[in-house]
C-alpha positions as CSV (number, residue, x, y, z in Angstrom):
1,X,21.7,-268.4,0.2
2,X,20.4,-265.1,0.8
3,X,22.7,-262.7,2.4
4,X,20.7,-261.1,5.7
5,X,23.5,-258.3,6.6
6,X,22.6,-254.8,7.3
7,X,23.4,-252.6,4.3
8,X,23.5,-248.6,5.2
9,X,23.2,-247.6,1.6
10,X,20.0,-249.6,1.6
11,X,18.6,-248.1,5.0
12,X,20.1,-244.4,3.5
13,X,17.9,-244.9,0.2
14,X,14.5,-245.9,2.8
15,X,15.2,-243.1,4.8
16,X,15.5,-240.6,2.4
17,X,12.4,-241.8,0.5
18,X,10.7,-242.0,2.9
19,X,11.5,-238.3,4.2
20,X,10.8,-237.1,0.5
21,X,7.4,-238.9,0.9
22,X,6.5,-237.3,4.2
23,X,8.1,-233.8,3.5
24,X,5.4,-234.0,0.1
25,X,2.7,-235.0,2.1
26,X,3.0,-232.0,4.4
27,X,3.6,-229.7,1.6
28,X,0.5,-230.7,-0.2
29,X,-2.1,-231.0,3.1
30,X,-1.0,-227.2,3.9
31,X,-1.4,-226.0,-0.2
32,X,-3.9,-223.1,-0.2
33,X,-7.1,-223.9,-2.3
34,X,-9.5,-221.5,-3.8
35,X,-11.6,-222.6,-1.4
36,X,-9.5,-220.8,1.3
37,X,-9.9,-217.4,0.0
38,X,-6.6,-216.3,2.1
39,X,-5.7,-212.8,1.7
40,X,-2.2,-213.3,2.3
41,X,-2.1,-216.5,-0.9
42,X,-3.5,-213.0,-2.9
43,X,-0.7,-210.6,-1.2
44,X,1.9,-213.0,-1.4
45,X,1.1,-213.0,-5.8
46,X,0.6,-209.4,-5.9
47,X,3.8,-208.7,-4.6
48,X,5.6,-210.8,-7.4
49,X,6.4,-209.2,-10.6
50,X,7.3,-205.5,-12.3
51,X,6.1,-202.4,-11.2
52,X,6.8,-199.1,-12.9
53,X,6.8,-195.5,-11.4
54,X,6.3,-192.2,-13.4
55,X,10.1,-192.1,-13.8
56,X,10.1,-195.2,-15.7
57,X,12.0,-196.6,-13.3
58,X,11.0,-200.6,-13.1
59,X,10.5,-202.6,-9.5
60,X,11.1,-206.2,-10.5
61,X,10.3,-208.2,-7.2
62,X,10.5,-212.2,-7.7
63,X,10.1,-214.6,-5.0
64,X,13.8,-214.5,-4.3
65,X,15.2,-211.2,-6.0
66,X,14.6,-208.1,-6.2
67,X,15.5,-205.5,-8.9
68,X,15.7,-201.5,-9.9
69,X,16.4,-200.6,-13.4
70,X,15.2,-198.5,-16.3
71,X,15.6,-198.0,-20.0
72,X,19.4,-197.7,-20.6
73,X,20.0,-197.5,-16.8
74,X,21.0,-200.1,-13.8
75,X,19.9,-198.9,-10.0
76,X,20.4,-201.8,-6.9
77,X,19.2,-205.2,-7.2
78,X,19.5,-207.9,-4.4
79,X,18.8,-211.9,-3.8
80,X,18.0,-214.2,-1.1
81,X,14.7,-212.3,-0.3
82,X,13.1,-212.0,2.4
83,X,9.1,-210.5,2.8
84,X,8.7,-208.8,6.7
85,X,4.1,-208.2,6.1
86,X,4.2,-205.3,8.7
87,X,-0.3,-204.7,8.5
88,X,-2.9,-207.2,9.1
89,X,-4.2,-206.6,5.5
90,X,-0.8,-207.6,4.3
91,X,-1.0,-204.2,2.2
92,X,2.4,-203.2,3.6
93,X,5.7,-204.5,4.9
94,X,9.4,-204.6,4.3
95,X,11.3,-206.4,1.6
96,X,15.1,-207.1,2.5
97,X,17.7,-208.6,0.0
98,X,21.5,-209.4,0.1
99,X,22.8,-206.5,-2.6
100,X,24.0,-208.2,-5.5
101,X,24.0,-204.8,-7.6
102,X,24.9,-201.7,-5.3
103,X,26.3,-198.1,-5.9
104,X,29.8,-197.2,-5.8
105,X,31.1,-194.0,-4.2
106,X,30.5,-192.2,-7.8
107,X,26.8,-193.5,-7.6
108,X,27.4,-195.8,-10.4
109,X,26.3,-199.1,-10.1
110,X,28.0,-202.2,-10.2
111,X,28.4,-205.6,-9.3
112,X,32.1,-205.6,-8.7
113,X,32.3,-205.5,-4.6
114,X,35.6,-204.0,-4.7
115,X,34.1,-200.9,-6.1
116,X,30.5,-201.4,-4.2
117,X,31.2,-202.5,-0.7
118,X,27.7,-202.6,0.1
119,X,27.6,-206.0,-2.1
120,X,27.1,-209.0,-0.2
121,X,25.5,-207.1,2.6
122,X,21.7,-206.5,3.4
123,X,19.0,-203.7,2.6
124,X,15.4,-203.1,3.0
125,X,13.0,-201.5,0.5
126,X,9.7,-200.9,2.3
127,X,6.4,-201.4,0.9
128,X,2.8,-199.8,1.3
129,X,-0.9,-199.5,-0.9
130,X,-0.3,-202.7,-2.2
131,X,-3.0,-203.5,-4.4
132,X,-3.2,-206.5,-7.1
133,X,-2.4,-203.4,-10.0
134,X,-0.4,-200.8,-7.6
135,X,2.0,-200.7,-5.2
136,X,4.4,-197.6,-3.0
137,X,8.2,-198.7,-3.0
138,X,11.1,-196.9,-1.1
139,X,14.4,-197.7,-0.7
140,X,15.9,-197.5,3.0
141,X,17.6,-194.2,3.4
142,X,18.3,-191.3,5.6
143,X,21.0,-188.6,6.3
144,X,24.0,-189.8,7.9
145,X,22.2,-193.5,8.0
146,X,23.6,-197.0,7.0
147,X,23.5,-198.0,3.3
148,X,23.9,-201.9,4.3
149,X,24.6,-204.4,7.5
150,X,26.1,-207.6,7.4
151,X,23.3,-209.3,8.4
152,X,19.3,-210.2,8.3
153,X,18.7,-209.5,11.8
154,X,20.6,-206.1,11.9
155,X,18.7,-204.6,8.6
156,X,15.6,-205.5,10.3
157,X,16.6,-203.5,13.3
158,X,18.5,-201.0,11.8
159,X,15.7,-200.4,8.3
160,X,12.3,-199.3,10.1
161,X,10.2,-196.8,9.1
162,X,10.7,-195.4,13.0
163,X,14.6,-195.4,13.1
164,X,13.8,-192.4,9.9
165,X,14.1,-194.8,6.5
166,X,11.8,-194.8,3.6
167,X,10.6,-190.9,3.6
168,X,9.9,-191.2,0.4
169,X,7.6,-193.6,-2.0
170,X,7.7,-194.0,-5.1
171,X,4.1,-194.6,-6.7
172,X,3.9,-197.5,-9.3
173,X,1.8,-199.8,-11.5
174,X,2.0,-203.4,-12.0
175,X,3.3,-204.1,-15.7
176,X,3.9,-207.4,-15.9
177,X,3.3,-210.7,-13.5
């Protein structure tokens, strides 16, 4: 005789199938095609992958970290980011990451956050000009402003162009995707 008893691992094992199915089919109905011809599908790949300056200083952006570096050098680098598109062309905007790499008080850079206290903590790199082979980068900074904030929200307030950030851009190629 069959047993006809509810079993909760059973109903779990539906229910998360079942999720996973619909979550999928959502995923794929909103997919871009090249039929769309969305600027922002074409901004959102530009923006992903190394840029160089005339310093040879390298801009490694991927879709959740962001790095600075060059030849025998380490500058800041920074996950969990996040893409603020600040034009309707979506040639410009902000890029914020949690620091992961960050300067001591010696300017050295490090990833020990007992030497770095910026690490953990967010920072904005602002972006303008981008084009699918060139982009302007700047780092936030200012006299006498914040290197970091704790959080998302408060780099997004505190890291604007109009609080006196990102005077100056560094002009670079795209090297690599």
């Amino acid at each position: 005789m069959k047993s006809t008893r509810f079993s909760f691992g059973s109903a779990a094992t539906f229910l998360g199938t079942l999720l996973v199915v619909v979550s999928l089919s959502f995923s794929f109905a909103s997919c871009k095609t090249d039929d769309n011809n969305d600027d922002s599908l074409t901004s959102g790949i530009a923006l992903i992958g190394k840029w160089k300056d005339s310093y040879d200083s390298t801009y490694e952006i991927s879709q959740n970290e962001f790095s600075n570096y060059g030849e025998g050098f380490d500058s800041y680098a920074g996950n969990k980011l996040v893409i603020s598109i600040t034009s309707n062309d979506f040639s410009s905007g902000y890029i914020y990451i949690q620091y992961t790499r960050a300067a001591d008080e010696n300017w050295n850079y490090t990833t020990d956050k007992t030497k770095a206290p910026d690490i953990g903590n967010w920072y904005a790199i602002s972006y303008k000009s981008l084009t699918a082979s060139s982009i302007k980068i700047s780092g936030a900074s200012k006299d006498g402003g914040e290197t970091s904030t704790e959080t998302l929200e408060e780099a997004m307030a505190e890291f604007t162009i109009e609080n006196g950030y990102f005077s100056t851009y560094s002009e670079c190629v795209k090297i690599s995707d």
